[in-house]
One Martini backbone bead per residue (centre of mass of N, CA, C, O) as a GRO file, in nm:
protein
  447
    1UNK     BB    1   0.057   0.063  -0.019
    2UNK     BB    2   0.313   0.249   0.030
    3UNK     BB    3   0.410   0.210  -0.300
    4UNK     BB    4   0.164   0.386  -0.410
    5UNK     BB    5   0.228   0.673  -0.260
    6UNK     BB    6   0.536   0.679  -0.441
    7UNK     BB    7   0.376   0.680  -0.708
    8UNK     BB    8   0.389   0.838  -1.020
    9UNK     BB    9   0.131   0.946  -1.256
   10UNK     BB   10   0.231   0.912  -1.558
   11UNK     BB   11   0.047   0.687  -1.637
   12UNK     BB   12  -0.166   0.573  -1.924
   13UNK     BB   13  -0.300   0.892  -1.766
   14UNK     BB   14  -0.335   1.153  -1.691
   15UNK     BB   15  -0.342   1.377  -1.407
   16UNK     BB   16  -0.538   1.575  -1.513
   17UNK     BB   17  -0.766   1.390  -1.585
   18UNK     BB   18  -1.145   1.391  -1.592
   19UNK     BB   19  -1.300   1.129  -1.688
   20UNK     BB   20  -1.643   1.050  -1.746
   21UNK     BB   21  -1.509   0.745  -1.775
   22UNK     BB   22  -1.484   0.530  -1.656
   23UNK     BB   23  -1.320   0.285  -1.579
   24UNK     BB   24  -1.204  -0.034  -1.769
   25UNK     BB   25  -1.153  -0.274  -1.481
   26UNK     BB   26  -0.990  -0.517  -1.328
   27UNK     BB   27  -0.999  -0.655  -0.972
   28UNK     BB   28  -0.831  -0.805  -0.792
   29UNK     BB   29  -0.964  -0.951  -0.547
   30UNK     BB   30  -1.027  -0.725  -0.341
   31UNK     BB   31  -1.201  -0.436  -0.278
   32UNK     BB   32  -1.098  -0.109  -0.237
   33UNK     BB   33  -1.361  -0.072   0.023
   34UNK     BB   34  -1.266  -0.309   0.219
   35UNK     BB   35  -1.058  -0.177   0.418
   36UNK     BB   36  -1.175   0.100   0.505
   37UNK     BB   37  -1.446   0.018   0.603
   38UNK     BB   38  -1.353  -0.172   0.830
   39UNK     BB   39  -1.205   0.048   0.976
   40UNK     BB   40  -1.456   0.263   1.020
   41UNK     BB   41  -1.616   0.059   1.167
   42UNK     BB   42  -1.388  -0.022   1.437
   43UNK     BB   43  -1.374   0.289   1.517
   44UNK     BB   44  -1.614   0.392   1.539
   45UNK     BB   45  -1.681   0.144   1.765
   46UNK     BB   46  -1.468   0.212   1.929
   47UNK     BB   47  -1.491   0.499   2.037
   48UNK     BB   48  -1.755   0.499   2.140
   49UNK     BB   49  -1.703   0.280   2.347
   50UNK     BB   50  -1.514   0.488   2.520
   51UNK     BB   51  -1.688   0.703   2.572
   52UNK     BB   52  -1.927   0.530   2.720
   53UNK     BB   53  -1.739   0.458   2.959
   54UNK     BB   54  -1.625   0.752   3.024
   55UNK     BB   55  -1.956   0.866   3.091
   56UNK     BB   56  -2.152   0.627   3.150
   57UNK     BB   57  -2.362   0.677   2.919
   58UNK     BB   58  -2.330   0.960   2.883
   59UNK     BB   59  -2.365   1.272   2.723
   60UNK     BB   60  -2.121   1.519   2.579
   61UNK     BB   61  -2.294   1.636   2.336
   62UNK     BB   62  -2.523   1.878   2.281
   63UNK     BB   63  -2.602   1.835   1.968
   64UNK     BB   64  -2.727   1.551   1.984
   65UNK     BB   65  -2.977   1.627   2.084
   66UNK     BB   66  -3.097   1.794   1.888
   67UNK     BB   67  -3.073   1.640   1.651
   68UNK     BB   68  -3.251   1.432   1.741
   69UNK     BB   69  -3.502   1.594   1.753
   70UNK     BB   70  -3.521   1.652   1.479
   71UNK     BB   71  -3.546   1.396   1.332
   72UNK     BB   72  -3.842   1.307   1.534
   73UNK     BB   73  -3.930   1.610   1.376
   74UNK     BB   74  -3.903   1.684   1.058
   75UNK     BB   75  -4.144   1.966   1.091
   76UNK     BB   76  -4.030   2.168   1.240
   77UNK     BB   77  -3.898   2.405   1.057
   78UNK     BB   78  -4.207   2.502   0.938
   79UNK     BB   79  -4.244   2.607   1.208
   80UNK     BB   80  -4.273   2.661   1.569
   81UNK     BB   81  -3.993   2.593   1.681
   82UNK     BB   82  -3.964   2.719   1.986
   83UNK     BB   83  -4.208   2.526   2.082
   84UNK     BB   84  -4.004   2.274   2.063
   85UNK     BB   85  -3.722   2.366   2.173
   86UNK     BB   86  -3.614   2.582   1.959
   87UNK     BB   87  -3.346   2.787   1.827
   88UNK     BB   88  -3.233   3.002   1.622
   89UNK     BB   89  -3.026   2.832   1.510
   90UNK     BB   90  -3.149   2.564   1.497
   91UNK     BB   91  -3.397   2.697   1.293
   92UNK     BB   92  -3.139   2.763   1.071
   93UNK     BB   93  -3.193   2.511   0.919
   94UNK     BB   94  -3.287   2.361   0.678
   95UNK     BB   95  -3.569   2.212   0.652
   96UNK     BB   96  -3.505   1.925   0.483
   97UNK     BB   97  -3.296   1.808   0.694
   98UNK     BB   98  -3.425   1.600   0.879
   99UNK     BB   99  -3.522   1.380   0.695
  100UNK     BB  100  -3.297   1.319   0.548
  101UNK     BB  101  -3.073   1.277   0.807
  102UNK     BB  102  -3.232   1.054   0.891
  103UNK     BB  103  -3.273   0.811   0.723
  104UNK     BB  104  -2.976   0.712   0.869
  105UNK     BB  105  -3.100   0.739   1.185
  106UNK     BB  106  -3.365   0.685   1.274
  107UNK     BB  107  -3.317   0.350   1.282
  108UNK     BB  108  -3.171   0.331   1.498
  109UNK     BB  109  -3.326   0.526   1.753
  110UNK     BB  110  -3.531   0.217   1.745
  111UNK     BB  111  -3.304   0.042   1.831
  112UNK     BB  112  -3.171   0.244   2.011
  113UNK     BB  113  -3.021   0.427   2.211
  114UNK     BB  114  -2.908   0.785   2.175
  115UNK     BB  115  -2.594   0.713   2.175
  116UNK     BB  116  -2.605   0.536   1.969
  117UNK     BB  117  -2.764   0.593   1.747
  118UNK     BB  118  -2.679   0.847   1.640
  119UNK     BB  119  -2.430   0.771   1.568
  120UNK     BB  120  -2.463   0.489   1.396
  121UNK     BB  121  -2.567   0.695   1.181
  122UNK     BB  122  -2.327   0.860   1.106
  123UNK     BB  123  -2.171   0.619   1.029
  124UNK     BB  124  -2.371   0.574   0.779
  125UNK     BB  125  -2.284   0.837   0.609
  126UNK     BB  126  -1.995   0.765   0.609
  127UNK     BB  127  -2.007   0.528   0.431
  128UNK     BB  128  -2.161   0.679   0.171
  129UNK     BB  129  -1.935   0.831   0.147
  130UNK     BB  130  -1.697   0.650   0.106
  131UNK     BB  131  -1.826   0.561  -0.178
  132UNK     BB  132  -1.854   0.822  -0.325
  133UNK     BB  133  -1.552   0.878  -0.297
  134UNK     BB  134  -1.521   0.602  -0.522
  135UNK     BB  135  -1.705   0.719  -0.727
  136UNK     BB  136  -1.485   0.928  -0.830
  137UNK     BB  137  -1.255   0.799  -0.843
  138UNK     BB  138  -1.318   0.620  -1.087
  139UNK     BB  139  -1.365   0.867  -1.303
  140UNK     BB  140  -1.049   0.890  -1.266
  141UNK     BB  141  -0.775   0.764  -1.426
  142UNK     BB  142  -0.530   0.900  -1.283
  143UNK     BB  143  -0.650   0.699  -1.039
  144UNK     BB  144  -0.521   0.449  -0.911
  145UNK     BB  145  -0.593   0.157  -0.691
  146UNK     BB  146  -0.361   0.234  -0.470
  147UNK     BB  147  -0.475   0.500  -0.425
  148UNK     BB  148  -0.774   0.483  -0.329
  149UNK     BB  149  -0.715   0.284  -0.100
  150UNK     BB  150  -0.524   0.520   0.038
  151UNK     BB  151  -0.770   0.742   0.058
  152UNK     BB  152  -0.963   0.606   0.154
  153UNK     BB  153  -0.792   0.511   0.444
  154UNK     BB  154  -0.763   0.814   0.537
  155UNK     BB  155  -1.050   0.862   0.583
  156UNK     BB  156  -1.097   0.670   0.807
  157UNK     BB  157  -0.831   0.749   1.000
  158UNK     BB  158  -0.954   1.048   1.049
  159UNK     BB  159  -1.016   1.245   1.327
  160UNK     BB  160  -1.294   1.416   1.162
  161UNK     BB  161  -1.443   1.150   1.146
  162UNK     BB  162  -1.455   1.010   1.395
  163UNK     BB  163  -1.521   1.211   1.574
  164UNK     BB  164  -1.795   1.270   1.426
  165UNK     BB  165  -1.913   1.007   1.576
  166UNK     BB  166  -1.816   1.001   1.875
  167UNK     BB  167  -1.770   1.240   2.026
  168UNK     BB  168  -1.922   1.469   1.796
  169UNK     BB  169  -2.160   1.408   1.673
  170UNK     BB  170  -2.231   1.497   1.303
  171UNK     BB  171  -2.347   1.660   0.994
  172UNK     BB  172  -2.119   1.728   0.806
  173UNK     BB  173  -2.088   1.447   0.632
  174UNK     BB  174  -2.346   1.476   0.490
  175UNK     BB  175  -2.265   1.806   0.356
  176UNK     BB  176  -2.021   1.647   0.154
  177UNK     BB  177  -2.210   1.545  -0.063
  178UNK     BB  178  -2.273   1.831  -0.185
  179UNK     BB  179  -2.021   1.868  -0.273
  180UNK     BB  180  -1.986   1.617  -0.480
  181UNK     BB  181  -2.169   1.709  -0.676
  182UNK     BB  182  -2.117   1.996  -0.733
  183UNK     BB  183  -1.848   1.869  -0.855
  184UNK     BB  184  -1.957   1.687  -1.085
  185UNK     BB  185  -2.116   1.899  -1.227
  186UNK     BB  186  -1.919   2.051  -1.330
  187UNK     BB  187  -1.714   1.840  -1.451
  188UNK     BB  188  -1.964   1.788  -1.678
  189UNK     BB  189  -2.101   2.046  -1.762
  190UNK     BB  190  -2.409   2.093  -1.570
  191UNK     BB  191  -2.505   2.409  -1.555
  192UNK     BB  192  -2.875   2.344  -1.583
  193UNK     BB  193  -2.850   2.147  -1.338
  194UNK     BB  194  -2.771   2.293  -1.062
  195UNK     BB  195  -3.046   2.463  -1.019
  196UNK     BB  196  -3.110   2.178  -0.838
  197UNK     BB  197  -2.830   2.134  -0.637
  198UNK     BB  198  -2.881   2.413  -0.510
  199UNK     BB  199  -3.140   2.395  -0.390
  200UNK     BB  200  -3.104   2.158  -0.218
  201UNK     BB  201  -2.876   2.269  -0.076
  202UNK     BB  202  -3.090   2.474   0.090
  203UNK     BB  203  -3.304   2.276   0.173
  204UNK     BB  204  -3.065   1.992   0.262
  205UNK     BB  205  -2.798   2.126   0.400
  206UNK     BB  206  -2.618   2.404   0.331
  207UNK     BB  207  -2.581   2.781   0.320
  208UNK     BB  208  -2.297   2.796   0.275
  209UNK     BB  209  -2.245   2.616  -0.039
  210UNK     BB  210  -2.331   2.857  -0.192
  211UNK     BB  211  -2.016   2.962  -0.218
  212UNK     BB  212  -1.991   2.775  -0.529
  213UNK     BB  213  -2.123   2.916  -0.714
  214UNK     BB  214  -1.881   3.083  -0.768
  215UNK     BB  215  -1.648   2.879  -0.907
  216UNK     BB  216  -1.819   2.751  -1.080
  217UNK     BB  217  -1.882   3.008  -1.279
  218UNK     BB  218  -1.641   3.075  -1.373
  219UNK     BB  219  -1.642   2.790  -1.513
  220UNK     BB  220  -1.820   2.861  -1.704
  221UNK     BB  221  -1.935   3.018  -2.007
  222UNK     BB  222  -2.153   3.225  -1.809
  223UNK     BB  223  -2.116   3.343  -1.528
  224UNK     BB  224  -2.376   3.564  -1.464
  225UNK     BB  225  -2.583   3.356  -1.573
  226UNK     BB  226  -2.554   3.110  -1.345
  227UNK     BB  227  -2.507   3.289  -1.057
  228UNK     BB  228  -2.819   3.347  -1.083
  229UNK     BB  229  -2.957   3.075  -1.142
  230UNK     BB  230  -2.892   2.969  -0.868
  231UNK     BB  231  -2.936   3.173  -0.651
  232UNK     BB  232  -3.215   3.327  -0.695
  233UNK     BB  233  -3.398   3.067  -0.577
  234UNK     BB  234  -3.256   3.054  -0.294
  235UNK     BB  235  -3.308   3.328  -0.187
  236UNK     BB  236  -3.610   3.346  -0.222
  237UNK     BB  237  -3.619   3.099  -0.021
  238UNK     BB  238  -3.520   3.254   0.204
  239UNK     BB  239  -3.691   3.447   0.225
  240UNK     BB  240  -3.997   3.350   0.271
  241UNK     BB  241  -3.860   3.192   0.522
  242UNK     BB  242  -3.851   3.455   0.685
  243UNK     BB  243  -4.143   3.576   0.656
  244UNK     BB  244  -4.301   3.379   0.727
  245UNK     BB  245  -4.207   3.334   1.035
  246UNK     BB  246  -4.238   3.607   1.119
  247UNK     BB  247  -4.492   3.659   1.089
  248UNK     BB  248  -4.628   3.394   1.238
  249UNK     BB  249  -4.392   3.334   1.506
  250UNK     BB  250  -4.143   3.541   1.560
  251UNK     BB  251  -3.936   3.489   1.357
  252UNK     BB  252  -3.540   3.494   1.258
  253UNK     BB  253  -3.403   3.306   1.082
  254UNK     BB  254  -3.054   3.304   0.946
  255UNK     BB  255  -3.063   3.617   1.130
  256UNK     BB  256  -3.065   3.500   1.415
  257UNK     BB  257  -2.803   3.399   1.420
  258UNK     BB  258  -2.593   3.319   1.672
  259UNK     BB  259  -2.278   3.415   1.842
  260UNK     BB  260  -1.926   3.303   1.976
  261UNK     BB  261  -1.627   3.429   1.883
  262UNK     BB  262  -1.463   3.237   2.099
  263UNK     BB  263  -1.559   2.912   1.971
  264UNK     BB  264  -1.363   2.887   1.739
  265UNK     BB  265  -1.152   2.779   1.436
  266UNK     BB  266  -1.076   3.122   1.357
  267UNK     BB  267  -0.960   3.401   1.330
  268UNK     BB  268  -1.183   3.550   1.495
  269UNK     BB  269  -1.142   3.366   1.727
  270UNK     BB  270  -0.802   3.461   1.782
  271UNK     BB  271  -0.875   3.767   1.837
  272UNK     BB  272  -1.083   3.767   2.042
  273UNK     BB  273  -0.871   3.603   2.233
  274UNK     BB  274  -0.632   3.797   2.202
  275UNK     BB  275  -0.878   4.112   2.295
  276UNK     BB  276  -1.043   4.147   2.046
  277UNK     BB  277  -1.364   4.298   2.126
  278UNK     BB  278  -1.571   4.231   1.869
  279UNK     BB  279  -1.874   4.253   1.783
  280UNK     BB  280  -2.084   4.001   1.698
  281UNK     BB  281  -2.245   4.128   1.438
  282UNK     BB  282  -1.978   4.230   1.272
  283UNK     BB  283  -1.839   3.959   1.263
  284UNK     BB  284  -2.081   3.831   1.077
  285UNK     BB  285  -2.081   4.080   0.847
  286UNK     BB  286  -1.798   4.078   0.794
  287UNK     BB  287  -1.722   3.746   0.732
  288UNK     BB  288  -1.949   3.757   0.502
  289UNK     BB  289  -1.773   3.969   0.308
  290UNK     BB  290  -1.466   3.843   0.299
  291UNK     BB  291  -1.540   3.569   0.169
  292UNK     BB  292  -1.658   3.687  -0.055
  293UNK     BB  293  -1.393   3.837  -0.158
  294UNK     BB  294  -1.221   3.593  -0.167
  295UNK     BB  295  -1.333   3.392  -0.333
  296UNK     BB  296  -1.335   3.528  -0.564
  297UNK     BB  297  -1.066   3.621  -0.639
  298UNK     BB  298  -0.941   3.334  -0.633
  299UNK     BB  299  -1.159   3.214  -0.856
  300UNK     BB  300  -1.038   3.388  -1.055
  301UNK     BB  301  -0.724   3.354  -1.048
  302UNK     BB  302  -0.782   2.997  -1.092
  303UNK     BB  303  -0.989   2.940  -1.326
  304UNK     BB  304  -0.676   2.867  -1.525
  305UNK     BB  305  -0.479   2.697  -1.338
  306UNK     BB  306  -0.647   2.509  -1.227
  307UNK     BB  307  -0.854   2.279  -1.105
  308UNK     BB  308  -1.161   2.214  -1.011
  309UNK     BB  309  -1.099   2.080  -0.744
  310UNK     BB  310  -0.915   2.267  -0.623
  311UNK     BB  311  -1.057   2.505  -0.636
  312UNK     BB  312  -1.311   2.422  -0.441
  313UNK     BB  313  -1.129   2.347  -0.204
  314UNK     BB  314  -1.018   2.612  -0.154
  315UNK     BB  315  -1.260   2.778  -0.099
  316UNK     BB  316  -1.342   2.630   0.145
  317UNK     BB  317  -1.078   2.687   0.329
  318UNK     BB  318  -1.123   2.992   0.326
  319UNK     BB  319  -1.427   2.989   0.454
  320UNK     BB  320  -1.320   2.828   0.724
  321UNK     BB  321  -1.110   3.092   0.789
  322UNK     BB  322  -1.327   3.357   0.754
  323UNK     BB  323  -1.601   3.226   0.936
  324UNK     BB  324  -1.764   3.269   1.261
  325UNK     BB  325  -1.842   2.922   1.255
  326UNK     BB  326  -1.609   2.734   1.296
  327UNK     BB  327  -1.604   2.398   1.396
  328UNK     BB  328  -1.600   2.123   1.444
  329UNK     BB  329  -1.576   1.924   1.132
  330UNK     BB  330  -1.609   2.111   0.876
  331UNK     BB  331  -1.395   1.966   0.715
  332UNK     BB  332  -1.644   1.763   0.611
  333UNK     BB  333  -1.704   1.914   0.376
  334UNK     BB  334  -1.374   1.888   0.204
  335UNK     BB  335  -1.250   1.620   0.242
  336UNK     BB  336  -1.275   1.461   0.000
  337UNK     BB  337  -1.177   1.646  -0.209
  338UNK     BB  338  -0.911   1.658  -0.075
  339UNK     BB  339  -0.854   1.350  -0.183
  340UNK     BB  340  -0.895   1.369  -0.458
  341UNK     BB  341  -0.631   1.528  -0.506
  342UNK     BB  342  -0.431   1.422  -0.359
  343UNK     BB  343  -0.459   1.167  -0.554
  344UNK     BB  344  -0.333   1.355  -0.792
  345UNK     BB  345  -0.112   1.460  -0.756
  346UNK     BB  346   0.225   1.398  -0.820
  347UNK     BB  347   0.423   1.485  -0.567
  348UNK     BB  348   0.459   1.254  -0.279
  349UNK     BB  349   0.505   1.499  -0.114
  350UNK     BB  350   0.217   1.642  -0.160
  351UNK     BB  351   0.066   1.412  -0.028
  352UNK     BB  352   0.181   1.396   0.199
  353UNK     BB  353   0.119   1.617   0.353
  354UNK     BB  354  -0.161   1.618   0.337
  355UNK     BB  355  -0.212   1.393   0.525
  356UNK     BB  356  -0.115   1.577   0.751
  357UNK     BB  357  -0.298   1.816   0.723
  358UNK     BB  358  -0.492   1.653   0.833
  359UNK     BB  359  -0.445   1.504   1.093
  360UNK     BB  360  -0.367   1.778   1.257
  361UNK     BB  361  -0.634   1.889   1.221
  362UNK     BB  362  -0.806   1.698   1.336
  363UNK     BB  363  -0.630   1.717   1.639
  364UNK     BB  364  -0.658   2.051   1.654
  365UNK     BB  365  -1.014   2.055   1.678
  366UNK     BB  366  -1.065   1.834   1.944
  367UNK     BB  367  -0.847   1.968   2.123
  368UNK     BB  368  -1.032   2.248   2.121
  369UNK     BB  369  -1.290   2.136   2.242
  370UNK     BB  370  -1.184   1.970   2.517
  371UNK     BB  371  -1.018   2.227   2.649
  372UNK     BB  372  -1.296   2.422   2.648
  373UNK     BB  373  -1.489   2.172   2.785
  374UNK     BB  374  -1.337   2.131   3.058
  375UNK     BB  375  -1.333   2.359   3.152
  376UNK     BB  376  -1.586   2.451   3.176
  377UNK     BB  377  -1.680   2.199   3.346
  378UNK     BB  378  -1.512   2.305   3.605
  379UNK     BB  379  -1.647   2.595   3.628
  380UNK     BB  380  -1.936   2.471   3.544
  381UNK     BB  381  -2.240   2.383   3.519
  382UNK     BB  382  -2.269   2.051   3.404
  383UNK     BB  383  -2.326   1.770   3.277
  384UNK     BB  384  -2.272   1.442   3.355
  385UNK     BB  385  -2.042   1.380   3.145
  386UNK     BB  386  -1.881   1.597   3.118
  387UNK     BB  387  -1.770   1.574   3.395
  388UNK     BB  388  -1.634   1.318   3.401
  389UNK     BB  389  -1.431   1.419   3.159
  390UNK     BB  390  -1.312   1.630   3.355
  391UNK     BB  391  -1.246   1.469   3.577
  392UNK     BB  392  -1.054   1.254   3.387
  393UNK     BB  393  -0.848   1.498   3.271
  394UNK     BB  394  -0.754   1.615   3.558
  395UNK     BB  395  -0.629   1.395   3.641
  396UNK     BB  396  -0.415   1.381   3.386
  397UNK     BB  397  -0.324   1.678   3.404
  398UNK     BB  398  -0.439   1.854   3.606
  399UNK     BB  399  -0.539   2.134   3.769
  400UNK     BB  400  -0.247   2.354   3.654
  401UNK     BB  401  -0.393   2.335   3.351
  402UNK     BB  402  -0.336   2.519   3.055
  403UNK     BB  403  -0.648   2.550   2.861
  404UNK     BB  404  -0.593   2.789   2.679
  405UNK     BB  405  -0.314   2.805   2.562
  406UNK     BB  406  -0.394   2.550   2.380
  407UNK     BB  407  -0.628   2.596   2.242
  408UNK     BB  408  -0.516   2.795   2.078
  409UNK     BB  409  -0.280   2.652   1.959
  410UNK     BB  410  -0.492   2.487   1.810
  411UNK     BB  411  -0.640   2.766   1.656
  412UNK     BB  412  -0.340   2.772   1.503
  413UNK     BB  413  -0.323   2.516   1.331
  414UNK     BB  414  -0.575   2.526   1.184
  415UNK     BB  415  -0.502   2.811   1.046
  416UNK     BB  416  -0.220   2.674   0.909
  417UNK     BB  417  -0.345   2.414   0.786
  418UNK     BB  418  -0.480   2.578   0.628
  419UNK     BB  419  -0.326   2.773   0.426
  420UNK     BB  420  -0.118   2.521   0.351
  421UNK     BB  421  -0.330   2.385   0.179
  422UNK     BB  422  -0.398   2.623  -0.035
  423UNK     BB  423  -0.070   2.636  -0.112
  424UNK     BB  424  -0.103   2.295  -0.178
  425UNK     BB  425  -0.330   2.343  -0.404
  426UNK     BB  426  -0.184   2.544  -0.589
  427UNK     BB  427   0.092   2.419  -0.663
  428UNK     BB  428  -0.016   2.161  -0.765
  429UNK     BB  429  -0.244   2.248  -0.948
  430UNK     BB  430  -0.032   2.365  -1.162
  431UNK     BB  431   0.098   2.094  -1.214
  432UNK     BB  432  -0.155   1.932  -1.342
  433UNK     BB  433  -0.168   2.149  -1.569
  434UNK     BB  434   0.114   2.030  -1.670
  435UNK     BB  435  -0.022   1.727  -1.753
  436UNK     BB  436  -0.256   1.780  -1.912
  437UNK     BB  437  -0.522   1.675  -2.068
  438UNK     BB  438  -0.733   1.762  -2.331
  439UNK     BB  439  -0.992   1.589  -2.197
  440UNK     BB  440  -1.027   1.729  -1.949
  441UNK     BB  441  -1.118   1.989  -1.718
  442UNK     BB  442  -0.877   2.166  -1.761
  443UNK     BB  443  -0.929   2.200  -2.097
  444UNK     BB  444  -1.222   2.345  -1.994
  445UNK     BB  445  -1.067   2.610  -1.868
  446UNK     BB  446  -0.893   2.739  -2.072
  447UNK     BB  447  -1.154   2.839  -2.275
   0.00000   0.00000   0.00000
């Protein structure tokens, strides 16, 4: 496996090349996909297993409970969430993600405990990204068989996947989703049907994601009229729902979002944690006003540059560096696309580089998590789960363990390591288009 991870890809056909042609290969042996399967199905039950043993089978994650009640309750975000025990916050999800989000959380809730079954179901999304992910990687000639197993084992042992599904399970493995779609049909170039796809991603994903919209248009062959076709029914549709609530319920979710400014794992919270105490609404306004200048500018020097892949992944990179709420796991909206490109790279060493700042990010994202909720535990009254975990963190670390100082450093590595693969999707990427092949992706980006 690892003379795969050293070997460069230069032969049979471009490392450029995005063919929508399948390989047409047969594979000896087992399937590609059935040992990272393995290691994900064991890593993630076993982690699992770790925290419910450590926390005496108590909750630690605040979000799991939110999470599981809007599942158990699919049509909350329609009506008068607050009146459901649902905050500005919660209530600003897209509407049709609970429904969507259930399909594979509901069935384990239904059969198993709350800590187990909501787990369960991450872990059921985190398989389906896992093939997801190997159905791209097919569709790419330029990457080998040897590299596929490495880069889906890559993501199986990833500290922000397991973490996502054991520690604090979350959604954004299945967020990941629409990434990977919005990025297929684009390198398809199937630019009148995306605004399908952008819809969806509004009803049932996230609206961080709408920001994909900016390098695809750049990508399509007239810029302003898709990024106009793709967004302006997702606007109305943000607009009338919260017309809507506001009217009927007194509600005003998507600009109702509150901030914590300090607790997130950006740029803003690293500033406002080391005194500059600037006003969470300015933070709000000014950090989606920056990411947009950022993509925008990127995108449009990139466009032509990298490949499609690279460019949607840097952006990402961009949004997470520089929206005012990023917390931990978001980065698996792009990790899998991530992943598409390191296996596309060239050079062994920028390969390998990836695979670390992926999993550095991933140990410094859980770190400032644990950090911050140890504290917090031990200073504030919280949950019995927290408690055990912070009790059990104090006796290994001691009283007089600087918790914040961590936090930051933690803070500073993940905010390193986006910005460093940023440079490292640019160089690689540029490294791509100089080996691309006529047919591919590159070439339909150059013209």
């Amino acid at each position: 496996m690892s003379n795969n991870f050293l070997v460069n890809n230069h032969s049979e056909s471009s490392p450029g090349s995005d063919s929508t042609r399948e390989t047409k290969r047969l594979q000896p042996g087992t399937p590609i996909w059935l040992i990272p399967l393995v290691l994900l199905v064991i890593i993630g039950i076993g982690a699992t297993w770790f925290v419910f043993t450590l926390s005496h089978g108590r909750e630690i994650a605040d979000d799991a409970g939110h999470l599981t009640a809007l599942v158990r309750d699919p049509l909350a975000l329609w009506g008068d969430y607050s009146a459901r025990g649902f905050s500005e916050n919660w209530g600003s999800f897209p509407p049709l993600f609970p429904p969507f989000f259930g399909i594979f959380v509901m069935p384990w809730l239904r059969v198993l405990p709350d800590f187990w079954g909501f787990r369960m179901g991450v872990l059921s999304w985190t398989i389906v990204v896992l093939f997801a992910l190997w159905l791209v990687m097919n569709r790419i000639e330029s990457i080998k068989p040897g590299q596929k197993r490495l880069f889906l084992s890559v993501f199986a042992l990833a500290p922000s996947v397991w973490g996502a599904v054991a520690l604090i399970p979350q959604e954004e493995i299945y967020v990941s989703l629409f990434v990977l779609f919005l990025y297929t049909m684009a390198r398809k170039g199937k630019w009148q049907h995306m605004i399908w796809v952008f819809a969806l991603t509004a009803l049932a994903g996230k609206y961080f994601l709408l920001i994909l919209a900016i390098p695809a248009a750049f990508l399509s062959p007239k810029p302003l009229k898709y990024f106009l076709l793709w967004t302006l029914p997702a606007a109305t549709f943000l607009f009338a729902h919260i017309i809507y609530h506001r009217i009927l319920f007194g509600l005003t979710p998507v600009l109702g979002h509150s901030i914590d400014p300090g607790s997130s794992l950006s740029i803003w919270a690293l500033v406002y944690n080391l005194g500059l105490k600037l006003h969470p609404q300015f933070i709000k306004i000014a950090s989606v006003v920056l990411t947009a200048c950022l993509v925008s500018l990127f995108a449009w020097k990139a466009r032509r540059k990298i490949p499609d892949s690279f460019l949607m992944a840097g952006v990402l990179y961009i949004t997470l560096l520089s929206i005012s709420i990023t917390f931990p796991a978001y980065v698996l909206w792009v990790l899998p696309l991530t992943l598409v490109c390191a296996a596309r790279m060239i050079g062994r060493l920028e390969r390998a580089l990836a695979v670390i700042l992926i999993f550095v990010w991933g140990g410094a994202e859980w770190g400032e998590n644990l950090f911050r909720g140890v504290s917090l535990a031990l200073n504030t009254e919280r949950g019995a789960g927290k408690a055990d975990l912070a009790a059990f963190m104090e006796g290994v670390l001691g009283e007089r363990f600087p918790y914040f100082f961590f936090q930051m450093l933690c803070v500073i590595l993940v905010i390193l390591c986006g910005i460093s693969m940023l440079i490292l999707l640019w160089k690689s990427g540029r490294k791509v288009m100089t080996h691309a092949s006529p047919y591919g992706e590159e070439a339909r980006s150059r013209r």
